[in-house]
LOKE-37972 format. One record per atom (N, C-alpha, C): residue in three letters; x, y, z. Coordinates in steps of 0.2 Angstrom, whole numbers, padded with zeros to 4 digits, always signed. Layout:
LOKE-37972
ALAXYZ...
This chain:
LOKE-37972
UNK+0187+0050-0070UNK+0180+0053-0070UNK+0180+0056-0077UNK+0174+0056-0080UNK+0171+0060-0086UNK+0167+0062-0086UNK+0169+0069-0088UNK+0162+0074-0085UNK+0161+0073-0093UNK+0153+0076-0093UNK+0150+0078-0101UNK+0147+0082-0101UNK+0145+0086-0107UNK+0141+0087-0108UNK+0134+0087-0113UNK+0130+0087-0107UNK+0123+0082-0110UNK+0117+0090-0109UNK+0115+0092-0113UNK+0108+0095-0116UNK+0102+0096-0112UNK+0102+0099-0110UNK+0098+0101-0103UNK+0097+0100-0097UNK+0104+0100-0093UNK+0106+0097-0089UNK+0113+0101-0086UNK+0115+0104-0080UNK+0122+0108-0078UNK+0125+0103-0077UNK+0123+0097-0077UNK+0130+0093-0076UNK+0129+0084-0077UNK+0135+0083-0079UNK+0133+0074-0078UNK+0144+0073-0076UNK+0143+0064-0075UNK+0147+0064-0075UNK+0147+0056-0076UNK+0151+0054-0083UNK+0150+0046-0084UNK+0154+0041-0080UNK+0152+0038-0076UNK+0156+0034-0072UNK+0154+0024-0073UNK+0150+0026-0079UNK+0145+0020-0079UNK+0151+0013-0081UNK+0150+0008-0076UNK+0153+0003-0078UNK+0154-0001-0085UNK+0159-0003-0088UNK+0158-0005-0094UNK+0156-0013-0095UNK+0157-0016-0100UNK+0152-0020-0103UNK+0154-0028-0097UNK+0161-0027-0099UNK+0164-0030-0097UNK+0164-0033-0088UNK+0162-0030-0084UNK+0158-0030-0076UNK+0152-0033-0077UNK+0148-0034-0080UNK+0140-0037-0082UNK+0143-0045-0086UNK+0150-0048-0090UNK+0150-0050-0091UNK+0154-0056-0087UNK+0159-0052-0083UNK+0161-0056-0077UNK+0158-0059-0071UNK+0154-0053-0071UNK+0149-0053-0067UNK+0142-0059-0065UNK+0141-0061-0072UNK+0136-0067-0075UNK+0141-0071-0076UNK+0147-0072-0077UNK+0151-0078-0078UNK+0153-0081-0071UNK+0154-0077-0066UNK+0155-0078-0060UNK+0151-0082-0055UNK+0145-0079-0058UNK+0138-0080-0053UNK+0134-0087-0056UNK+0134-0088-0061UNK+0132-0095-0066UNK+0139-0099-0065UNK+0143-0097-0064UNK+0148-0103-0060UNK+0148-0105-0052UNK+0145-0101-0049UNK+0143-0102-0042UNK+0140-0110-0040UNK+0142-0112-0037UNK+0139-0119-0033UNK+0130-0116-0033UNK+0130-0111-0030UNK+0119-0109-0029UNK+0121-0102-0035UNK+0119-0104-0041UNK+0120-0098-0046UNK+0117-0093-0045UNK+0119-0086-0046UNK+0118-0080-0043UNK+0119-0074-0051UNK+0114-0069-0052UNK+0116-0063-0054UNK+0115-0057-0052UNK+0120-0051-0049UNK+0119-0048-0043UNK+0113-0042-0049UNK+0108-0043-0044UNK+0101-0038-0045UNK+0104-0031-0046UNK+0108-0027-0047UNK+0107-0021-0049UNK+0110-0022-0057UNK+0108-0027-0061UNK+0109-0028-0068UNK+0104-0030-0069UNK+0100-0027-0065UNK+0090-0027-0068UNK+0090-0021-0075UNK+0094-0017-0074UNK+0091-0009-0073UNK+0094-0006-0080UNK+0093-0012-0084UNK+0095-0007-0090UNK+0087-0003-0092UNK+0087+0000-0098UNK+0083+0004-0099UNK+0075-0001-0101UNK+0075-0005-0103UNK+0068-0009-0100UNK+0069-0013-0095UNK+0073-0012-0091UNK+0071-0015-0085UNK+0070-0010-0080UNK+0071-0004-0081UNK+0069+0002-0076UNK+0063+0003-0079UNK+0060+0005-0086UNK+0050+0003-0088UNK+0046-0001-0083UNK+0051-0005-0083UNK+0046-0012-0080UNK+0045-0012-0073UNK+0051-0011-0070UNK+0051-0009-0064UNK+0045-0002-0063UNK+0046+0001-0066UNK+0040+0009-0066UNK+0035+0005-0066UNK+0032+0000-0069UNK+0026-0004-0071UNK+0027-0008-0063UNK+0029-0011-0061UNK+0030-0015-0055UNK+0024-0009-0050UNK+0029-0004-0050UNK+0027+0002-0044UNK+0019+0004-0044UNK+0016+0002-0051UNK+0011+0006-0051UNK+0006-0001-0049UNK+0005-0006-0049UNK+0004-0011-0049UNK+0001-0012-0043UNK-0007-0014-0040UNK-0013-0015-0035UNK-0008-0019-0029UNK-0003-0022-0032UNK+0002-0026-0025UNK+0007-0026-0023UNK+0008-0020-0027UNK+0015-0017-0025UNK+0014-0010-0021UNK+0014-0012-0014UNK+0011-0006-0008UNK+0018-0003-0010UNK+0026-0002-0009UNK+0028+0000-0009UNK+0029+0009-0011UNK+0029+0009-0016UNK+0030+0015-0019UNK+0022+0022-0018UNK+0017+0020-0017UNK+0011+0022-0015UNK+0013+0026-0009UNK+0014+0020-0003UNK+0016+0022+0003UNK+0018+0026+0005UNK+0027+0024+0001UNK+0031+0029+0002UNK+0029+0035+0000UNK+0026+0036-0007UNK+0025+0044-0008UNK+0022+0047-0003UNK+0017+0043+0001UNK+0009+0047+0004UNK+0016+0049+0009UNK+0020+0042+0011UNK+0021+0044+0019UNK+0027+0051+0018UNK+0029+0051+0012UNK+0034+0059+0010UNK+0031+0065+0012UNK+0025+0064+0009UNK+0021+0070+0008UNK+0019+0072+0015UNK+0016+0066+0020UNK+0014+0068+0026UNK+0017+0069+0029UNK+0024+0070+0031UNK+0029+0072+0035UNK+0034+0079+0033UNK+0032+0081+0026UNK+0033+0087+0026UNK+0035+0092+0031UNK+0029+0095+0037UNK+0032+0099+0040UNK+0037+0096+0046UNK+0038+0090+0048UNK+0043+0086+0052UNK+0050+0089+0048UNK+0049+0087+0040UNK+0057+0088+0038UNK+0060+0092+0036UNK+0055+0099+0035UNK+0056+0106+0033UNK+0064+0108+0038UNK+0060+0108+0046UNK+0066+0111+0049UNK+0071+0108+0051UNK+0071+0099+0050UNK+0077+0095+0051UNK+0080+0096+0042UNK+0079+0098+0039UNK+0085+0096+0033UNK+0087+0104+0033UNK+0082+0110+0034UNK+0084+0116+0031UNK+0084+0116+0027UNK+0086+0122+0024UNK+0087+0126+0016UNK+0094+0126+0014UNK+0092+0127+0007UNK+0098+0128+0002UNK+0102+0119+0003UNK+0099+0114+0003UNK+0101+0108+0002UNK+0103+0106-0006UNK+0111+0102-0004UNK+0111+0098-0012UNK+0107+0091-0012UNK+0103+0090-0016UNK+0100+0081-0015UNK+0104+0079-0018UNK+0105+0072-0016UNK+0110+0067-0021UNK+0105+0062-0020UNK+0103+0058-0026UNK+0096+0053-0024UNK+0102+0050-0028UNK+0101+0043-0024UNK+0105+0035-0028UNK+0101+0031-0030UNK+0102+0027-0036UNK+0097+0024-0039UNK+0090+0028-0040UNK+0090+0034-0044UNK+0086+0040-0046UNK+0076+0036-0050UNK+0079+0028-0053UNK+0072+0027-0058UNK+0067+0030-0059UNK+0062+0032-0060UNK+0057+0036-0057UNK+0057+0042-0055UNK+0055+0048-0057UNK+0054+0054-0054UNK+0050+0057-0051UNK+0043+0051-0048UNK+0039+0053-0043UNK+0041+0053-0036UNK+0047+0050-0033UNK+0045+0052-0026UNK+0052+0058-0024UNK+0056+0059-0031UNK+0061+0064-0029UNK+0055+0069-0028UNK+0050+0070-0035UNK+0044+0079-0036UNK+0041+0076-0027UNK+0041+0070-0026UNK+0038+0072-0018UNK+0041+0077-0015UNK+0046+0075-0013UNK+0051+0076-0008UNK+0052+0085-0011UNK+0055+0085-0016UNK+0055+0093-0017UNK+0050+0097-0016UNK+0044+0095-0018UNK+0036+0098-0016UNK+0037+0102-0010UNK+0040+0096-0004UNK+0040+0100+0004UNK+0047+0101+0006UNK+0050+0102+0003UNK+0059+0104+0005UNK+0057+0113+0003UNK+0063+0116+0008UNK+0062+0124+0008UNK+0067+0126+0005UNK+0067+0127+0000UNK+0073+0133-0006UNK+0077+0126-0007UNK+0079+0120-0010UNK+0083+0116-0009UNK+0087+0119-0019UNK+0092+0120-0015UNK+0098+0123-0021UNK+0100+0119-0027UNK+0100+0111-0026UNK+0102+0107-0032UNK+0101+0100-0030UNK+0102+0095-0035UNK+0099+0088-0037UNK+0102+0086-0040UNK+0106+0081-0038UNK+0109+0075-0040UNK+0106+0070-0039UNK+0108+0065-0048UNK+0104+0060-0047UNK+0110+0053-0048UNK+0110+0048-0045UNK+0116+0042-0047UNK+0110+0035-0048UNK+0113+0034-0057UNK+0110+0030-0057UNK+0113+0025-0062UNK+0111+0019-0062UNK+0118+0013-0069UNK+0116+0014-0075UNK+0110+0015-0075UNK+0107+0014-0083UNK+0108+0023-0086UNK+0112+0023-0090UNK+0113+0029-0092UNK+0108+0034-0098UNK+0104+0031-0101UNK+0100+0033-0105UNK+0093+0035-0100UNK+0091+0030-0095UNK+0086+0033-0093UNK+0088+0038-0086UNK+0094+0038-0083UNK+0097+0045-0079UNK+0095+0050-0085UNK+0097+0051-0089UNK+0099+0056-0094UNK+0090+0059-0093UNK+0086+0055-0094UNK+0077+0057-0094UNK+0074+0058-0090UNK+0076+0056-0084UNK+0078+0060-0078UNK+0078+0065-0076UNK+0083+0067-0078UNK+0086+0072-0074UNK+0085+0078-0079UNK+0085+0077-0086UNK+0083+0083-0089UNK+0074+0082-0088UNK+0070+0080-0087UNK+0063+0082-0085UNK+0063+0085-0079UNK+0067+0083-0073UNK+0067+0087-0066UNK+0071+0096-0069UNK+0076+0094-0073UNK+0078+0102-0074UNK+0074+0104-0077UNK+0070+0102-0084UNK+0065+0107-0086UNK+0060+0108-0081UNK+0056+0106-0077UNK+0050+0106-0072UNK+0054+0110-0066UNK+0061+0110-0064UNK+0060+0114-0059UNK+0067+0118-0060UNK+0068+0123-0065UNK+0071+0128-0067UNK+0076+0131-0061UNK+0074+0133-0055UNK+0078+0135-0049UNK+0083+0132-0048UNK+0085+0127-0050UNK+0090+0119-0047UNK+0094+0119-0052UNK+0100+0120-0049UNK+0106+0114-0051UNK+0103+0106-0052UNK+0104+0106-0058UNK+0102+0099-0057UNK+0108+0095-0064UNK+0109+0088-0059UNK+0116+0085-0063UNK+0113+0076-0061UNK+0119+0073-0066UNK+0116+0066-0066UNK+0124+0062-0064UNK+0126+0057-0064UNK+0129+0055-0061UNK+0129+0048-0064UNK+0132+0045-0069UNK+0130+0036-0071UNK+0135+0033-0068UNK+0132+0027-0063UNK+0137+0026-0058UNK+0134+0019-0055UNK+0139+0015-0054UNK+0135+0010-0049UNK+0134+0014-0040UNK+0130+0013-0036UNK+0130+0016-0034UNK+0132+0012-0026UNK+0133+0007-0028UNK+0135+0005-0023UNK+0144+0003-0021UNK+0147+0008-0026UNK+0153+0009-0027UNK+0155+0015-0024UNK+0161+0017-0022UNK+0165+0023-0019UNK+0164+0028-0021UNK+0160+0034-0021UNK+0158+0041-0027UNK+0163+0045-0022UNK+0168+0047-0023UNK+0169+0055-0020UNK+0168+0059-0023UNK+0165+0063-0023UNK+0161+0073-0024UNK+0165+0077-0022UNK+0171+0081-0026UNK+0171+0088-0022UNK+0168+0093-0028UNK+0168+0100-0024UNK+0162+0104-0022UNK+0164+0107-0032UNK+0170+0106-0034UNK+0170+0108-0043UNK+0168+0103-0047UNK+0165+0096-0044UNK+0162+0092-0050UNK+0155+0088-0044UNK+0153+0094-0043UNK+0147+0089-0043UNK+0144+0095-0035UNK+0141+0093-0030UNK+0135+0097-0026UNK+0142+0101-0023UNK+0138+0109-0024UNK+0141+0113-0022UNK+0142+0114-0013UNK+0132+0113-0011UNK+0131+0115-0005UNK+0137+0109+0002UNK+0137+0113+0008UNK+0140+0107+0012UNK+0134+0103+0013UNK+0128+0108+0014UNK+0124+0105+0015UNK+0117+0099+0010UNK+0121+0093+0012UNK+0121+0087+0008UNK+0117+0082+0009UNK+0111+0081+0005UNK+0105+0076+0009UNK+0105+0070+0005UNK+0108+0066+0005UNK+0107+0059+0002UNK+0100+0056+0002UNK+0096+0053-0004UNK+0089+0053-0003UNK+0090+0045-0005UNK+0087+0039-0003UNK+0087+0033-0005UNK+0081+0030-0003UNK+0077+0031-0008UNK+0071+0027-0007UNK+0069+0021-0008UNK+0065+0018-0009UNK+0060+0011-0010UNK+0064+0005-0009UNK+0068+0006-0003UNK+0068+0002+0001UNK+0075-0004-0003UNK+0077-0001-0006UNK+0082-0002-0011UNK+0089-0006-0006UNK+0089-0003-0003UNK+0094-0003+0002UNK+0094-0015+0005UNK+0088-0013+0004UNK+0087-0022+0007UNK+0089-0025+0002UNK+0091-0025-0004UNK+0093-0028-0010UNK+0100-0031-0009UNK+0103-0027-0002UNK+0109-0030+0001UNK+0108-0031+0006UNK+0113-0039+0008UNK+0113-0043+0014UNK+0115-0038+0017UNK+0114-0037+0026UNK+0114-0034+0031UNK+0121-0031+0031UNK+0125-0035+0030UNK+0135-0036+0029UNK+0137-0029+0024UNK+0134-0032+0018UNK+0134-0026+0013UNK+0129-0020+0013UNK+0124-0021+0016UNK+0120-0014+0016UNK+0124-0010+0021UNK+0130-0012+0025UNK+0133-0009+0032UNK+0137-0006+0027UNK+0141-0008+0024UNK+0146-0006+0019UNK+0144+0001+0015UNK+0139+0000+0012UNK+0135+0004+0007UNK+0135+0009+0010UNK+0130+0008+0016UNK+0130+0015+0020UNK+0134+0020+0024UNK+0142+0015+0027UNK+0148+0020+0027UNK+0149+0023+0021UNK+0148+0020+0014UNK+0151+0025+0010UNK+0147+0029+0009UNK+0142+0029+0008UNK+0136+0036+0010UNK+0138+0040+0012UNK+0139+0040+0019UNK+0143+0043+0023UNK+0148+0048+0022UNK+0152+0044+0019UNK+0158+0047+0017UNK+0158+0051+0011UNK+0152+0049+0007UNK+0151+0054+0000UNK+0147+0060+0003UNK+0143+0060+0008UNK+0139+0065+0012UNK+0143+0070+0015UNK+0149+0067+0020UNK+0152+0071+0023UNK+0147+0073+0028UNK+0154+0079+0034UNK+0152+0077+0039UNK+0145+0081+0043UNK+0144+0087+0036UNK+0135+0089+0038UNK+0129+0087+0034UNK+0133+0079+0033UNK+0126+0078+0028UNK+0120+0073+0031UNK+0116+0073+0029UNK+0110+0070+0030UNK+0109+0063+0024UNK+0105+0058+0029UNK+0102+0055+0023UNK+0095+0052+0025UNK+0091+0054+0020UNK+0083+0052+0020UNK+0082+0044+0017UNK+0082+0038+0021UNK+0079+0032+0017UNK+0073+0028+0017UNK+0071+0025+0013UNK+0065+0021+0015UNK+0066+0014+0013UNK+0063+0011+0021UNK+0066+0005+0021UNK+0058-0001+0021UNK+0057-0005+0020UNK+0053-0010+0020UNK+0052-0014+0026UNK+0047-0013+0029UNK+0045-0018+0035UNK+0045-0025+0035UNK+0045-0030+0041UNK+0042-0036+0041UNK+0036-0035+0042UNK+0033-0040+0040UNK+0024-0039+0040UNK+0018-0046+0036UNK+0014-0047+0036UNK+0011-0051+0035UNK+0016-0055+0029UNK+0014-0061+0030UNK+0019-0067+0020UNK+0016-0067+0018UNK+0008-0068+0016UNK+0005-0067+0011UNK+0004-0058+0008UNK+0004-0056+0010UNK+0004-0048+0007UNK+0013-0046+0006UNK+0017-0049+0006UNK+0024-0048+0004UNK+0024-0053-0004UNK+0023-0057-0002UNK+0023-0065-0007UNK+0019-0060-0012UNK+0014-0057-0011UNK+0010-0055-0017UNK+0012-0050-0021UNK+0017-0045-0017UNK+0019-0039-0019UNK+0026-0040-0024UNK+0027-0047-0025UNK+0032-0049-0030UNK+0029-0052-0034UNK+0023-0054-0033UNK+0020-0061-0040UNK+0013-0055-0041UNK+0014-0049-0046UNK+0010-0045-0046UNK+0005-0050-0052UNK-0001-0049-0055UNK-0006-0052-0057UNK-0005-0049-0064UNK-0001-0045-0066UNK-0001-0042-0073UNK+0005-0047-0075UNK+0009-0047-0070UNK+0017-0051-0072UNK+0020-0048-0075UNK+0023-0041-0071UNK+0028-0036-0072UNK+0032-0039-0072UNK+0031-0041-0063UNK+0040-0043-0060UNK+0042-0051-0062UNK+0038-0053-0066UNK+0041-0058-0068UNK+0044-0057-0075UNK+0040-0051-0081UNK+0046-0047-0085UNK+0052-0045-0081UNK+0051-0044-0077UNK+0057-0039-0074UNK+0061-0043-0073UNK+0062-0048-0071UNK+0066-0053-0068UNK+0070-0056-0073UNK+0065-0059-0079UNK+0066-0062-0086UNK+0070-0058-0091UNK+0066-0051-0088UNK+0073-0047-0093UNK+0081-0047-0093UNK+0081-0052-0086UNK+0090-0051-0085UNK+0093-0057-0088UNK+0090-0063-0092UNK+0091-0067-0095UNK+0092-0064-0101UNK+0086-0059-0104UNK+0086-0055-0111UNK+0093-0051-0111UNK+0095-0048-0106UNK+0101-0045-0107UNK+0106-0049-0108UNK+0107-0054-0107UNK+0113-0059-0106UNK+0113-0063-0112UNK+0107-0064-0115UNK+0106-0066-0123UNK+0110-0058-0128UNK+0106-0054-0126UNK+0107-0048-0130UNK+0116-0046-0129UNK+0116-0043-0123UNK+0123-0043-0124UNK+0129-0046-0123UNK+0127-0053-0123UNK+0136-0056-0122UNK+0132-0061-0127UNK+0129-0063-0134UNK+0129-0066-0136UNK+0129-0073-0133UNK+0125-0073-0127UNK+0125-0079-0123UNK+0119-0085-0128UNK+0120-0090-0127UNK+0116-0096-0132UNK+0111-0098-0127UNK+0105-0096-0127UNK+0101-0099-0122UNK+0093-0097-0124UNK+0090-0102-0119UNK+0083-0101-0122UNK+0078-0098-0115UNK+0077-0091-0118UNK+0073-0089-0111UNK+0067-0094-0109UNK+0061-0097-0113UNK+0056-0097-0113UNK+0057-0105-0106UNK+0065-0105-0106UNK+0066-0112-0100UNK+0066-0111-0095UNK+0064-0105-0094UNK+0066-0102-0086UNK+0058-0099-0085UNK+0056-0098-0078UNK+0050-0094-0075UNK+0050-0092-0067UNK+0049-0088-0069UNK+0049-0081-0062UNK+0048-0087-0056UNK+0049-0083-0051UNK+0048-0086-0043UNK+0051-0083-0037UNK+0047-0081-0034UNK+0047-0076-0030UNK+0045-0078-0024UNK+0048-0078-0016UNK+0042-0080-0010UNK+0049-0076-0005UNK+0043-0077+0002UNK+0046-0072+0008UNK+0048-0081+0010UNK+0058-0079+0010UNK+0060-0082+0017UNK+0059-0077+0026UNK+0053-0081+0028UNK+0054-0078+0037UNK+0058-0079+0039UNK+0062-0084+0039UNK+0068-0086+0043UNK+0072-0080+0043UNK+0073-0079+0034UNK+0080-0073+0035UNK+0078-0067+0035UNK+0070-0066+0036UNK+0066-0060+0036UNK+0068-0056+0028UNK+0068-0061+0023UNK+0070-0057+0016UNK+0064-0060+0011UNK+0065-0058+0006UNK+0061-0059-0002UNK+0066-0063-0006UNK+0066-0070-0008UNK+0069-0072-0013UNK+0068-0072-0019UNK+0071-0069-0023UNK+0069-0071-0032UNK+0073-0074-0036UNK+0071-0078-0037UNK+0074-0083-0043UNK+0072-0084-0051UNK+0074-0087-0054UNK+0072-0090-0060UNK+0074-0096-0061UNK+0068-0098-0061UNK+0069-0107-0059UNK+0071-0110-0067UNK+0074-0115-0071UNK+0075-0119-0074UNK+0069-0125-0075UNK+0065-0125-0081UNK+0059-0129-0081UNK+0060-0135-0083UNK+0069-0135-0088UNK+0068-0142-0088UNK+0078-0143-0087UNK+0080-0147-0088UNK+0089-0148-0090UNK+0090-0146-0097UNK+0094-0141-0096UNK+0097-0137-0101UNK+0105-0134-0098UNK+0107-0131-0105UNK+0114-0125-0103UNK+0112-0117-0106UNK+0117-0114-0101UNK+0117-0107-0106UNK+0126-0107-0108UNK+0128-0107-0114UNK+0132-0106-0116UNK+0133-0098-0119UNK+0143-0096-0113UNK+0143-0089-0116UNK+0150-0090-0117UNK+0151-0088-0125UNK+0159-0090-0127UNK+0160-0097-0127UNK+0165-0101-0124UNK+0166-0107-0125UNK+0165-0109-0118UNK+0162-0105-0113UNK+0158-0107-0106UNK+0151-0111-0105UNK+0150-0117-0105UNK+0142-0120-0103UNK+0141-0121-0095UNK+0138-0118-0096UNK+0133-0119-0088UNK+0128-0122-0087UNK+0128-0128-0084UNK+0122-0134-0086UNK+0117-0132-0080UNK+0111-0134-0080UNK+0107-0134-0079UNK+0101-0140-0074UNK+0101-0142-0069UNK+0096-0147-0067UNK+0090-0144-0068UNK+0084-0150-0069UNK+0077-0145-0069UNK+0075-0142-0062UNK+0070-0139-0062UNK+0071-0134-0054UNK+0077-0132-0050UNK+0083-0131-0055UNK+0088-0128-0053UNK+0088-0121-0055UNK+0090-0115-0051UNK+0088-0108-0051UNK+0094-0105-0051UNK+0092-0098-0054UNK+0098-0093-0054UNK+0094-0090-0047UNK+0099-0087-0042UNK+0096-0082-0037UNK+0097-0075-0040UNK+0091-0070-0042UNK+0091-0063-0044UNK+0092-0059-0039UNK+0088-0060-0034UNK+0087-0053-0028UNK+0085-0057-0023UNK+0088-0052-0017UNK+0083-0054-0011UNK+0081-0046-0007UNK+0078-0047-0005UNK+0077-0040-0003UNK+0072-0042+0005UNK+0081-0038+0010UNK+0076-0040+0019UNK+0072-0033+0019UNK+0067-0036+0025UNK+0063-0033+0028UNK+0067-0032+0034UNK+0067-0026+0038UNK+0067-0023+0044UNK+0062-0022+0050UNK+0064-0022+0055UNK+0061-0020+0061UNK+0065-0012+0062UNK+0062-0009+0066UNK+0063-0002+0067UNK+0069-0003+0070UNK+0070-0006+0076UNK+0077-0009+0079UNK+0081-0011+0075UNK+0081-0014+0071UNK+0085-0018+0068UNK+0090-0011+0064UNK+0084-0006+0060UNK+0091-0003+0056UNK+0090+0003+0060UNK+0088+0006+0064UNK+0092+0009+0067UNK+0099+0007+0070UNK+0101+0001+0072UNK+0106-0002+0076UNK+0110-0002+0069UNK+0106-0003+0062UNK+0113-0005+0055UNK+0114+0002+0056UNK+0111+0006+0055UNK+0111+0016+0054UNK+0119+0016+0059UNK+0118+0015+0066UNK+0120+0018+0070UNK+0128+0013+0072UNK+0130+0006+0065UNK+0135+0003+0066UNK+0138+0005+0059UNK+0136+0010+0054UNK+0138+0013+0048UNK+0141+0021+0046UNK+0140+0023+0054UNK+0142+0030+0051UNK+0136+0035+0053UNK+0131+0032+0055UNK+0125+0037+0055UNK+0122+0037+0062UNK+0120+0044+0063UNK+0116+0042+0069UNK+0106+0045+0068UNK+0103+0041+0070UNK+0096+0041+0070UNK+0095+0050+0072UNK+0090+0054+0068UNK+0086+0058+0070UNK+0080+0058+0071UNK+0076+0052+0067UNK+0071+0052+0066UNK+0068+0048+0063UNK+0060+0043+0064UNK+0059+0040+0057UNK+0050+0039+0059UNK+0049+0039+0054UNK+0041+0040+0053UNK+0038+0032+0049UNK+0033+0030+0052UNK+0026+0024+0047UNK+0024+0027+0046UNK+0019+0023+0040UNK+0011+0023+0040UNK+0008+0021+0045UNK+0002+0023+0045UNK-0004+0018+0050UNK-0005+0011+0047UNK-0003+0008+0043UNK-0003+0000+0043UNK+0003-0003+0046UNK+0011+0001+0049UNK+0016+0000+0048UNK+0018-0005+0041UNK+0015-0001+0035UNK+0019-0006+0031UNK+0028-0004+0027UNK+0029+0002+0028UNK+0034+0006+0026UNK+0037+0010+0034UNK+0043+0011+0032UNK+0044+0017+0037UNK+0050+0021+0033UNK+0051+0028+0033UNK+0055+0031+0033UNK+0059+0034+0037UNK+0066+0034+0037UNK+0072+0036+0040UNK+0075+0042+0042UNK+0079+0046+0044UNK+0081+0053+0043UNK+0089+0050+0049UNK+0092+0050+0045UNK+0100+0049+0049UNK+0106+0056+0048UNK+0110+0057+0051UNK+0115+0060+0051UNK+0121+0058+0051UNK+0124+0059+0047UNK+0132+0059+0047UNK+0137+0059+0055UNK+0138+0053+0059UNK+0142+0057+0064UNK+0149+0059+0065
């Protein structure tokens, strides 16, 4: 662990993966028989912009939803969370739906945020402490789907511990691994913690299909920028302009696929590594499942967690979560 100190801010703590994880990581996946780069190497500091641009975007219901539906559940979660809460928010991006959720929480005593991209945690978390002076407020650069343990001298004081995980982030891992993710949740919460998620429904394929192929063509920056990273930082030989976004709902596995498809035959060379290319042969970026209310309840409740509660909107496009540590 490396604590720091960072300027406006009670706490941080550098845990951030080094270069070298993103390079194995990409050498691994681009040598896979169906080539693969695991999606939370979106998230450097333009790819969290772009992503913020994704959210605001006419086809991307998510992030909307989720706010209104924070907001309107307010007095439901007043007196299941209680006062004097520490928040731990995992993958923090954005600081609209944490100012929700604080709006209606009573006296909550401190804010952790865990986030990989270290430069834009750091803007984070000192905009939340200047805005809300009362808070402990700390940052955490981490992969988040890694083993955090917390005790009460580097990091959230309270026992009482609310892990916050929004937009639906959690689908980003297959079933297997999002079980994984959520015992260590658990284990980082302890045993009177709480966690608030928001998870994505299944629901219409043309209204899901669109909410990844937005008409500005964010999320196809978004996607493209993880090529950019792989040119920029590993000095990899390669021509972005040969790849193009692609995005559709598989129903079968009730998920989102995203790729970047290969427009013609080509290599990307990193080091003395070539990774050849067929045309219409793709790197897989992300998938992201949809859920039934059943369904994660039953993952909540095979992870460590037991259900207290969860809320939709009136179109059930979103629901939100409330589990316990059992």
């Amino acid at each position: 662990m490396l604590e720091q100190n960072i300027e406006g801010i009670d706490f941080f703590l550098d845990l951030q993966p080094k270069l070298e994880n993103f390079k194995d990581a990409v050498i691994q996946g681009l040598g896979h028989d169906i080539k693969y780069v695991p999606p939370k190497f979106f998230y450097d500091t333009k790819g969290s912009e772009l992503f913020d641009k994704i959210c605001a975007t006419k086809e991307y219901y998510v992030t909307r939803t989720e706010i209104a539906l924070i907001t309107s559940i307010g007095s439901d979660l007043q007196p299941l969370i209680g006062s004097n809460s520490s928040i731990i928010e995992y993958g923090c991006g954005s600081s609209l739906k944490i100012r929700a959720l604080l709006s209606i929480l009573k006296s909550p005593s401190e804010y952790f945020a865990i986030d990989i991209s270290k430069l834009y945690l750091i803007k984070t978390v000192r905009e939340i402490a200047k805005d809300y002076p009362s808070l402990r407020v700390g940052g955490i650069c981490a992969d988040f789907s890694d083993k955090i343990v917390l005790d009460q001298s580097k990091g959230p004081s309270s026992i009482n511990r609310l892990g916050f995980f929004p937009g639906s982030t959690i689908g980003n891992q297959t079933p297997d691994l999002a079980k994984i993710l959520l015992e260590r949740m658990s284990a980082t919460l302890g045993s009177n913690g709480q966690l608030l998620i928001g998870v994505d429904t299944k629901k219409d394929t043309d209204l899901l299909n669109q909410a990844y192929n937005d008409k500005l063509g964010y999320t196809a920056q978004f996607n493209l920028n993880l090529l950019t990273r792989i040119k920029r930082e590993l000095q990899a030989d390669l021509d972005i302009t040969n790849f193009q976004h692609k995005a559709f709902y598989n129903e079968n596995e009730g998920k989102i696929e995203m790729h970047l498809d290969s427009k013609e035959v080509q290599n990307i060379t990193i080091d003395d590594m070539v990774f050849s290319f067929k045309k219409g042969e793709s790197i897989h970026t992300e998938s992201s499942y949809k859920y039934t209310e059943g369904e994660f309840s039953n993952l909540l409740n095979q992870s460590g967690f037991s259900l207290v509660k969860s809320w939709s909107d009136p179109e059930e496009l979103f629901r939100i979560y409330l589990a316990k540590v059992k």
